[in-house]
RODO-2510 file (C-alpha; in nm, 4 decimals, decimal comma):
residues 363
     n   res          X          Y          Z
     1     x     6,7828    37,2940    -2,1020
     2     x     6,5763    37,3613    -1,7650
     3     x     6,7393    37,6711    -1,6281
     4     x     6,9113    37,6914    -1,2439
     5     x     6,5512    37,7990    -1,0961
     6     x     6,3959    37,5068    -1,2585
     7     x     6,6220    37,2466    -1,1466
     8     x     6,6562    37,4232    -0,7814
     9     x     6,2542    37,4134    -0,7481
    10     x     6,2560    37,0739    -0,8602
    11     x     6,5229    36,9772    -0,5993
    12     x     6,3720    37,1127    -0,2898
    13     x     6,0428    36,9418    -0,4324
    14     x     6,2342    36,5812    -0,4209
    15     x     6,3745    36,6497    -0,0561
    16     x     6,0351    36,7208     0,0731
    17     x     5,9399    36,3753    -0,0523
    18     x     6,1832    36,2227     0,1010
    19     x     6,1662    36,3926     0,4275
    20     x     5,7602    36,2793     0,3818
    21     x     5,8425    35,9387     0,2689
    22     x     6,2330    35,8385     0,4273
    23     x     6,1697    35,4966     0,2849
    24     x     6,0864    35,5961    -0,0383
    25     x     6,4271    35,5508    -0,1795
    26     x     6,4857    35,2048    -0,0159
    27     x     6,1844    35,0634    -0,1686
    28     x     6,2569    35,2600    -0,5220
    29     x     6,5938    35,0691    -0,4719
    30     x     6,4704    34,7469    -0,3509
    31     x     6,1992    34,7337    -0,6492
    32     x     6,4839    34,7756    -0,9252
    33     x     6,7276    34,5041    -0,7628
    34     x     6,4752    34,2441    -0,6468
    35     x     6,1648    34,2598    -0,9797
    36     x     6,1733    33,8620    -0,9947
    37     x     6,0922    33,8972    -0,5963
    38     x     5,8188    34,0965    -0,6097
    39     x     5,6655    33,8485    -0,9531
    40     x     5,7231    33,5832    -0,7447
    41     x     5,5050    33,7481    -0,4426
    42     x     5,2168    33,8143    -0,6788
    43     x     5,1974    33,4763    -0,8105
    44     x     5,2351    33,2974    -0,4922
    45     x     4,9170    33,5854    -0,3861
    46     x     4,7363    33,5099    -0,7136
    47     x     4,7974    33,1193    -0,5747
    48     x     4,6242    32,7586    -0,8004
    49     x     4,2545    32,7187    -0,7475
    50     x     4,2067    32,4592    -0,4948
    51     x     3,9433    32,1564    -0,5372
    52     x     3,6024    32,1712    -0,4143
    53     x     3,6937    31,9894    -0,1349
    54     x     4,0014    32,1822    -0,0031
    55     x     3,8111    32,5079     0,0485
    56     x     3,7203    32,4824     0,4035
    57     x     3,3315    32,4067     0,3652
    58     x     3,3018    32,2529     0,7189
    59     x     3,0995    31,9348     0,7209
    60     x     2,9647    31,7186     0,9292
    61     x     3,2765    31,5303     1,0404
    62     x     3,6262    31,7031     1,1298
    63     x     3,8964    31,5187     1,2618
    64     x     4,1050    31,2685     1,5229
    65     x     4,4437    31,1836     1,7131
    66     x     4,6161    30,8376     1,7662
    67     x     4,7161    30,7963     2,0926
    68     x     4,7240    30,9854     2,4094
    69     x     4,4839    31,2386     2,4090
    70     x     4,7840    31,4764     2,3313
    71     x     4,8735    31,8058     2,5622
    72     x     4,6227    31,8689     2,8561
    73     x     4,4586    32,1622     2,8085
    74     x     4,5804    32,5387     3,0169
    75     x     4,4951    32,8580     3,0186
    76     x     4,6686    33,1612     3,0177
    77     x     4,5363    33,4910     2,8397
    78     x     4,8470    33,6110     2,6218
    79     x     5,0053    33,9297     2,6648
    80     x     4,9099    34,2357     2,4912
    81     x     5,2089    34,2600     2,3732
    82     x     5,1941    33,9467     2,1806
    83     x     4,7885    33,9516     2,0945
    84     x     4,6425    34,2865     2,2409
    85     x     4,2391    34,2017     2,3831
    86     x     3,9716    34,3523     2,2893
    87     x     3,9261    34,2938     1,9093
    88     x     3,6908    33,9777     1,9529
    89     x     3,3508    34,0534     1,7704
    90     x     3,1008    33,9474     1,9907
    91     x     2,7738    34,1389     1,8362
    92     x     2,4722    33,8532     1,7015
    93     x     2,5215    33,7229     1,4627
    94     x     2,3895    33,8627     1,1196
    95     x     2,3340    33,7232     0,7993
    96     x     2,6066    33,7282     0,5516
    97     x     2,6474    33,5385     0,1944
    98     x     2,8110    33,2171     0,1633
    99     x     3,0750    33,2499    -0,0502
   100     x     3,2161    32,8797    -0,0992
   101     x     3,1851    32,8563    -0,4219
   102     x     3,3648    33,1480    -0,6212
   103     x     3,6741    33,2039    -0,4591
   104     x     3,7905    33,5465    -0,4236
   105     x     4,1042    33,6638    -0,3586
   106     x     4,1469    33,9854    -0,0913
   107     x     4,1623    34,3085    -0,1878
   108     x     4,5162    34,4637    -0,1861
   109     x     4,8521    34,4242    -0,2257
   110     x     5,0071    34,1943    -0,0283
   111     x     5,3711    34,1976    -0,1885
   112     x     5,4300    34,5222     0,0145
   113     x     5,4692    34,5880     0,4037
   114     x     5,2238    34,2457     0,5460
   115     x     5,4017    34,1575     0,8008
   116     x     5,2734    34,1489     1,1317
   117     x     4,9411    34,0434     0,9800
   118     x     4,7134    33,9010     1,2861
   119     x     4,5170    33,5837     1,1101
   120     x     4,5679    33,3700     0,8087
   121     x     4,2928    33,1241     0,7536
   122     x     4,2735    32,8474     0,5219
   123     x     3,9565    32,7424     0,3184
   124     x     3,8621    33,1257     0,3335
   125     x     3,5892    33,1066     0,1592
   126     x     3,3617    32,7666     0,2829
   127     x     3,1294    32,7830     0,5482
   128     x     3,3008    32,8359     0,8829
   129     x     3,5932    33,0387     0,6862
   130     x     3,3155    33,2693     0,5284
   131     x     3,2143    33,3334     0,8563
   132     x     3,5552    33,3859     1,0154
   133     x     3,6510    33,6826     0,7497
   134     x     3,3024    33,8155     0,8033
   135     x     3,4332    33,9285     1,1445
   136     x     3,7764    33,9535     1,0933
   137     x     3,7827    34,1346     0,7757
   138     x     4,1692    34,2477     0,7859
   139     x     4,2300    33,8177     0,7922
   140     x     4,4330    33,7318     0,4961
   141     x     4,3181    33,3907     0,3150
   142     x     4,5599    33,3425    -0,0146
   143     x     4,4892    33,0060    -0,1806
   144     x     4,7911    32,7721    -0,1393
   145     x     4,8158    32,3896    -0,2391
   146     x     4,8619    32,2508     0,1138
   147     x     4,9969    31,9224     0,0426
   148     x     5,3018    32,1097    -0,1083
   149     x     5,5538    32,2138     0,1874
   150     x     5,7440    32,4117     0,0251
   151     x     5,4538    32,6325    -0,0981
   152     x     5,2885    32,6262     0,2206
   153     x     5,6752    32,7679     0,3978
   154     x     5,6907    33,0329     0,1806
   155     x     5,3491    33,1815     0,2255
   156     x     5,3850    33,2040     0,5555
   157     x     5,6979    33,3241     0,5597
   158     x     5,6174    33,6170     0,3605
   159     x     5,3219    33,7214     0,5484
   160     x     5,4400    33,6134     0,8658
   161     x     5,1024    33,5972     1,0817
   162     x     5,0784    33,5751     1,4479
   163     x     4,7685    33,3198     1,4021
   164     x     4,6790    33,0408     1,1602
   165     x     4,3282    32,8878     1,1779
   166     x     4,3431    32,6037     0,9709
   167     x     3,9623    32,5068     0,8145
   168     x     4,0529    32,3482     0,4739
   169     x     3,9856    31,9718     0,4490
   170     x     3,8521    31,7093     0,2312
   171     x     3,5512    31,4851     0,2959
   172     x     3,5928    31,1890     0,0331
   173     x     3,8241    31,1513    -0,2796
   174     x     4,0810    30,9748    -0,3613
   175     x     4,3052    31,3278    -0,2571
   176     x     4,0994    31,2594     0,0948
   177     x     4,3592    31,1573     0,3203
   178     x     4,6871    31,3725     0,1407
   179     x     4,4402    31,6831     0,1487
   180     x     4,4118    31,6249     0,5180
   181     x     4,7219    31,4548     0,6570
   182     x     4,9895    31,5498     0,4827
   183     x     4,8030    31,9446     0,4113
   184     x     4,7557    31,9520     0,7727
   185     x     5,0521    31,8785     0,8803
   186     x     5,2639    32,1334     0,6286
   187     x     5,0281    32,4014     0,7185
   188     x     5,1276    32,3205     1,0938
   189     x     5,5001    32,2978     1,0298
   190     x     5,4907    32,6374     0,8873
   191     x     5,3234    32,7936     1,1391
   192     x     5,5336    32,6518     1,3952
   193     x     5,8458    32,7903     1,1885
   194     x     5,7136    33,1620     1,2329
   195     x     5,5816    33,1311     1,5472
   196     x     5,2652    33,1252     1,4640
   197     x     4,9568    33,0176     1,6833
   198     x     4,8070    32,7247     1,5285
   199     x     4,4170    32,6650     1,5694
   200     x     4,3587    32,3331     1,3494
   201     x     3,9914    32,2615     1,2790
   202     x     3,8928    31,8337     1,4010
   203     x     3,5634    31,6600     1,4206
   204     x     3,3784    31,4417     1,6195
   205     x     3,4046    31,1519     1,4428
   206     x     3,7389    31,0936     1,5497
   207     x     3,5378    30,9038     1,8038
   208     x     3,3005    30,5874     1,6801
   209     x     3,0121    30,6689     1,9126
   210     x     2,9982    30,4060     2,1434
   211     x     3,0663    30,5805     2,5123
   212     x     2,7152    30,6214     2,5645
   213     x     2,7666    30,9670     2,6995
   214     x     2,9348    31,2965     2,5803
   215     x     3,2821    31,2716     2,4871
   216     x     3,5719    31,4410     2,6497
   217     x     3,8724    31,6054     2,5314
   218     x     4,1070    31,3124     2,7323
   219     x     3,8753    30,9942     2,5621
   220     x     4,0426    30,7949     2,3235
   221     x     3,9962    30,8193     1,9632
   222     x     3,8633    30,5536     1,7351
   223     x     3,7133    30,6745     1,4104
   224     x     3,5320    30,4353     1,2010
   225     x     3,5312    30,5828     0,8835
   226     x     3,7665    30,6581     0,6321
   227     x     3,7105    31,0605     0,6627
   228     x     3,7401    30,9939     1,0799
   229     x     4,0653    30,8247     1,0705
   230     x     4,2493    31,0648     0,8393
   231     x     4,1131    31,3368     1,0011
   232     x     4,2998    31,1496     1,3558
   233     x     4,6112    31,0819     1,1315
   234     x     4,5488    31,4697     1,0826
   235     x     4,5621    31,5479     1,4586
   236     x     4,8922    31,3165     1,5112
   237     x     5,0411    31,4842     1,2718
   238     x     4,9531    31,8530     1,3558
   239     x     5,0952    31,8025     1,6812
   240     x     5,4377    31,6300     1,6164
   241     x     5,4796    31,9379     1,3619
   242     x     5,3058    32,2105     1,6092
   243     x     5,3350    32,0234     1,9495
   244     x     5,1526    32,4024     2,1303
   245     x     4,8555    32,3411     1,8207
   246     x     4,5220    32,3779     1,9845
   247     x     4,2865    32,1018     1,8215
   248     x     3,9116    32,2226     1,8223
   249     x     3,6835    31,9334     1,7878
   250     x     3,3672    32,0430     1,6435
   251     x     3,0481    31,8896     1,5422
   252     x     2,7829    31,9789     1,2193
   253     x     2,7787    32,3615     1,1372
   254     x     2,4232    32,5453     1,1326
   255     x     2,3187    32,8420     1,0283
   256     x     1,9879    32,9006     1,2781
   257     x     1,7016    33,1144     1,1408
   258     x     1,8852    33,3891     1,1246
   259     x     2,1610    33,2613     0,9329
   260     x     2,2854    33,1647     0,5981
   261     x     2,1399    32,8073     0,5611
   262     x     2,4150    32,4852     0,5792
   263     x     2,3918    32,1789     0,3578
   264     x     2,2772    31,9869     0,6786
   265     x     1,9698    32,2789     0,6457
   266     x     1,9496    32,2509     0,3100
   267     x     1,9190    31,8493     0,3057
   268     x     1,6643    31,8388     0,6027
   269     x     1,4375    32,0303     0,3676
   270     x     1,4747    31,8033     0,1070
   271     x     1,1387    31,5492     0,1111
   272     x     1,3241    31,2737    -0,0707
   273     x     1,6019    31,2211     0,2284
   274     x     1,6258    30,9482     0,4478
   275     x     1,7917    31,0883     0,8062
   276     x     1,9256    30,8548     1,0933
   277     x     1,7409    30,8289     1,3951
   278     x     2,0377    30,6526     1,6010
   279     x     2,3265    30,8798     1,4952
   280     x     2,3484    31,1521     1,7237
   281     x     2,5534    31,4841     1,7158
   282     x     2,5892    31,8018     1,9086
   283     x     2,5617    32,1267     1,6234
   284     x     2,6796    32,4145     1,6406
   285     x     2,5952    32,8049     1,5180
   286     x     2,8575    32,9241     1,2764
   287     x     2,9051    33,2334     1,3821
   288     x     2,9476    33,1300     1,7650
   289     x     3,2398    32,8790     1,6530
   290     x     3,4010    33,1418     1,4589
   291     x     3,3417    33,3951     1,7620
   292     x     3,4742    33,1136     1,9658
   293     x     3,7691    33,0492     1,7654
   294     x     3,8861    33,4396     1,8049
   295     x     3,8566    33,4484     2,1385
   296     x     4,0517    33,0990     2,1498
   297     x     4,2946    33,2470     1,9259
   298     x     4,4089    33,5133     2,2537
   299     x     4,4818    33,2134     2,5053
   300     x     4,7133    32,9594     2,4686
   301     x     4,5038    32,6629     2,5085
   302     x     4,6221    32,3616     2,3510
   303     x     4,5802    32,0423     2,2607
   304     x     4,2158    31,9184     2,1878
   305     x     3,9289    32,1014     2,2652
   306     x     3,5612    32,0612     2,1896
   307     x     3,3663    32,3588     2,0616
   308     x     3,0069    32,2725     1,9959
   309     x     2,6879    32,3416     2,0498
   310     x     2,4680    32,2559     2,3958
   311     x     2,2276    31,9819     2,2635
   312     x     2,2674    31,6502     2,1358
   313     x     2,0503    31,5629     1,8319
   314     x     1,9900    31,2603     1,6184
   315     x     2,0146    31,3279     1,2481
   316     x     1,6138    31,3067     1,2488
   317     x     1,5345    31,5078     1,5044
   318     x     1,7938    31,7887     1,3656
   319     x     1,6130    31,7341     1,0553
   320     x     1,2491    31,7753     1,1883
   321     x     1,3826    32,0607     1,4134
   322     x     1,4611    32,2453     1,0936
   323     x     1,1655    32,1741     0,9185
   324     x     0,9126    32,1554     1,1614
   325     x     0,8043    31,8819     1,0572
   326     x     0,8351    31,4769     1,0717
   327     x     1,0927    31,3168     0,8046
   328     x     1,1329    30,9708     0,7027
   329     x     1,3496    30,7796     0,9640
   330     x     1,6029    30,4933     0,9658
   331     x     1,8636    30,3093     1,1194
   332     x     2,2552    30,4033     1,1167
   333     x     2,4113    30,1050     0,9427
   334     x     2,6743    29,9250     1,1255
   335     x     2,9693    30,1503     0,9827
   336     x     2,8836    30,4659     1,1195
   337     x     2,9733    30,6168     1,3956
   338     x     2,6813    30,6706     1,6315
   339     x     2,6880    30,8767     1,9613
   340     x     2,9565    31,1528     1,8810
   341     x     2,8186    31,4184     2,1139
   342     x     3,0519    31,6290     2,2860
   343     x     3,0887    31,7763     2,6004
   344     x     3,2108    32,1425     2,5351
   345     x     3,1870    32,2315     2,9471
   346     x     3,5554    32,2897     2,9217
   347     x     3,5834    32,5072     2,6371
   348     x     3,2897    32,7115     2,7559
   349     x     3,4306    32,7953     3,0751
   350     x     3,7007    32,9556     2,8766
   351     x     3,4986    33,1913     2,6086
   352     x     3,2430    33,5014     2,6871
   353     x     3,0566    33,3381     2,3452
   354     x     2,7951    33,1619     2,4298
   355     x     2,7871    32,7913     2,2393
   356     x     2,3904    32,7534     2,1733
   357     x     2,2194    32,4266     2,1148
   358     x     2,0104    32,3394     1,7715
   359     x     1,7102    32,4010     1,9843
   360     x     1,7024    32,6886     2,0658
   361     x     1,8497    32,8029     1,7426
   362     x     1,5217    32,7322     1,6122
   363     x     1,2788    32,8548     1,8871
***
């Protein structure tokens, strides 16, 4: 038996835990009458592997809206008591791996005290996700099967964050337009049920190409391809779930000399590619979407906006611009969509990033 000085030391030790640690108990409590909560939370944080094509690597279309051209866009900076200022990276950009192929989860524990998180991103670990967590390291990014609701609720509920930037799409596949509609609009319903802000990733081939000039965040959609019009079905249904969603419109993602190299890169260096000379597009740096999308992230914008880059480029001259040198040339065929360049004036007024054009990305 421990004698009366023994048991006193050991006493006065335990209260000046507690006066340390006034939670400790609680959570010592909590942990014995809740374990199938906290199993629950690490396999919901452990989360299924998601296809290839679910992961966020963005590609050269995004998305599109039936309709009106939704909610006009205004501007307000939030409060700092809602998203403080002054966290935006907005250093050059720097080179950093792309990690789209092995999934990692973050480090940490998220079963304990996440609430209050800032971002949660989907298709962490593609291209423009990559690039996101790159300069917002404390984003969270657990995998999640996004056409399942209930999954999707849960998640969010648990790490309650005041932002969502939703990346994670399909191209192709039979899963396509599930991946993208239905995903889409889950992830937007439960951001809307925590009050989240919603930025939801589109494209410009919502649009088929035929204005003859720049496109504008009021024109019409009319995608004609099968990726374009579930990526519109994707905007419809974003904002009936998240009707204060800000849609951001973007265009083919680069990496520049300076950084990591995109397929569209990758492909123009390829001699045994064929590239449009007709189709034209308006890319865009990685790192100043993502840049734009955090400073987006502290107004509340919404409705669509388009965030691309300052030049319009057919897919040959990208391709040559890359290379620096000519590359076999053709025709668009009929089904493609053809002019898709869009005016970004708007959303530039808005950000301190600057959106730079393909040229000069490679002067």
């Amino acid at each position: 038996m421990r004698d009366e000085r023994g048991q006193c030391e050991d006493d006065e030790r335990a209260a000046a835990v507690d006066r340390a640690d006034p939670l400790r108990l609680v959570r010592e409590r909590c942990d014995l009458e809740r374990p199938h909560e906290r199993e629950q939370e690490a396999q919901d944080d452990v989360g299924p592997r998601q296809p290839r094509g679910e992961r966020g690597e963005e590609d050269e279309h995004l998305e599109r809206v039936h309709g009106p051209a939704h909610l006009r866009v205004g501007v307000q900076r939030v409060g700092a008591e809602e998203l403080p200022g002054g966290e935006v990276d907005l250093h050059d950009d720097a080179e950093h791996d792309e990690r789209g192929r092995d999934e990692v989860e973050p480090v940490g524990d998220p079963a304990e005290d996440v609430h209050g998180v800032r971002f949660y991103i989907t298709g962490g670990t593609g291209y423009l996700g990559s690039e996101l967590r790159r300069l917002r390291p404390d984003a969270l990014a657990q995998r999640v099967e996004v056409r399942d609701a209930r999954a999707v609720r849960q998640l969010l509920e648990r790490l309650r964050p005041q932002v969502v930037i939703h990346t994670a799409y399909r191209q192709d596949g039979p899963d396509a337009h599930a991946i993208n509609v239905d995903g889409s609009g889950n992830v937007a319903a439960a951001a809307a049920a925590v009050g989240a802000r919603l930025l939801h990733l589109s494209t410009d081939v919502v649009f088929d190409g035929r204005k003859g000039a720049p496109y504008l965040e009021d024109d019409e959609p009319r995608p004609v391809t099968e990726y374009g019009r579930s990526k519109a079905d994707a905007e419809a249904a974003v904002v009936a779930a998240h009707p204060d969603a800000l849609l951001v419109r973007t265009s083919l993602l680069l990496g520049g000399r300076r950084g990591p190299a995109s397929k569209h890169e990758l492909a123009a260096r390829d001699p045994a590619f064929t590239f449009y000379a007709d189709e034209r597009r308006s890319p865009v740096q990685v790192g100043d979407l993502a840049r734009a999308l955090l400073e987006l992230a502290e107004l509340s914008v919404t409705g669509p906006l388009h965030v691309a880059g300052a030049d319009s480029l057919s897919r040959a001259e990208l391709a040559e611009l890359v290379t620096g040198r000519p590359v076999r040339r053709a025709p668009a065929p009929p089904d493609r969509p053809l002019d898709c360049s869009l005016d970004s004036s708007r959303a530039q007024a808005m950000i301190r990033t600057r959106l730079r054009g393909a040229r000069e990305l490679y002067a």
